[in-house]
N, C-alpha and C positions, 0 to 999 in steps of 0.2 A: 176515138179518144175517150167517152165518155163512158165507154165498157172499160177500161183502162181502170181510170179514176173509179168508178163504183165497187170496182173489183179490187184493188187496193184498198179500199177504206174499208170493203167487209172485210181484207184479212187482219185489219186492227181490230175491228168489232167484236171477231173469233178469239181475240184474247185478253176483251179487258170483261172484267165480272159485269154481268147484268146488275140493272137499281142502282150502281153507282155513280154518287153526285160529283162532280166536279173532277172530269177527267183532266190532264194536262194537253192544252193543244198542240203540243211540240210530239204527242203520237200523232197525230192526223199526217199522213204519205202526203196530202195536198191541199190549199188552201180551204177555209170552212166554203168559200164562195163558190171554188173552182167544183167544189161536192156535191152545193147544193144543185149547180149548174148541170152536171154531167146524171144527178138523179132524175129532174125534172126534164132533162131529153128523152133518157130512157123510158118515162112515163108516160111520151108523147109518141115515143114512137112505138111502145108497145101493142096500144092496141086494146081491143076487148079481149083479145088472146092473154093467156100466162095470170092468171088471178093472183097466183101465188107469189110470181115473181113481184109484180104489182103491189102487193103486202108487203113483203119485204124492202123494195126500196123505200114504201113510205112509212114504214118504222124508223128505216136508218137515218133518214129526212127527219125526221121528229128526232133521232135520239143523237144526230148532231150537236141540239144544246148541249148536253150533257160536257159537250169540251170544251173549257174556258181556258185562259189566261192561264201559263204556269206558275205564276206568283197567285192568282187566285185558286188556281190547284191544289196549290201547298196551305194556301191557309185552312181549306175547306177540311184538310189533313189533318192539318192538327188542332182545328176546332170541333170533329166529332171524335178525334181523340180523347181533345179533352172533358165533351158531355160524357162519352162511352166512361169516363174516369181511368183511361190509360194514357192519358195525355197530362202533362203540366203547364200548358199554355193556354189558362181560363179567358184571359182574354181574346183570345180567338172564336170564342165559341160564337159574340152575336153577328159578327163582319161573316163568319161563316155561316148563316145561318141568313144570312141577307142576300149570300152570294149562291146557295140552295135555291132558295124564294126564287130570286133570279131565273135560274134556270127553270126552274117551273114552269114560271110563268111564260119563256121563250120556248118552252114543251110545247105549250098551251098552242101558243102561235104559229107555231109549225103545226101544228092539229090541223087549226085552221085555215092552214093556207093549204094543207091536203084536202079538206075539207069544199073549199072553195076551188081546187084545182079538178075535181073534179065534177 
């Protein structure tokens, strides 16, 4: 099941742009938990074998923050909209920019818990 699940969430991965902040979570095929769950199996049962594979799920393991809340999705929308100056909704820009931070910062800790996982 948890080849299932990793294997579903890379085919989201495969289509949303790299570096972008504040994906919607209503793309995730299965819950953020059920994800992180089925990646850190695969990590255990992999092995010293498969380096690469290994890399890979502990990118997607980190780059899970990237997908918040679809109401914070949308602000994060149209708050670099509106810095980019192709937006009209200024004030979005600091809520969005708080909700960026955010995810950073839960980058961060998913860093570290690869970090510590291994």
């Amino acid at each position: 099941m948890a080849t299932k699940v990793v294997s579903d969430y890379g085919k989201v991965l495969s289509l949303v742009e790299p570096g972008v902040y504040g994906l919607p979570e209503s793309l995730l095929p299965h819950s953020r938990e059920s994800i992180r769950f089925a990646i850190l199996t695969l990590l255990k049962q992999l092995g010293p074998d498969h380096p690469e594979v290994k890399e890979g799920l502990r990118q997607g393991y980190v780059y899970l923050a990237q997908f918040v809340g679809d109401d914070d999705a949308a602000l994060v929308t149209r708050g670099q909209a509106s810095v980019a100056g192709t937006g009209s909704d200024s004030e979005s820009a600091e809520p969005a920019m708080r909700i960026i931070n955010r995810i950073k910062l839960d980058m961060e800790r998913a860093l570290e818990d690869m970090r510590n996982f291994l």
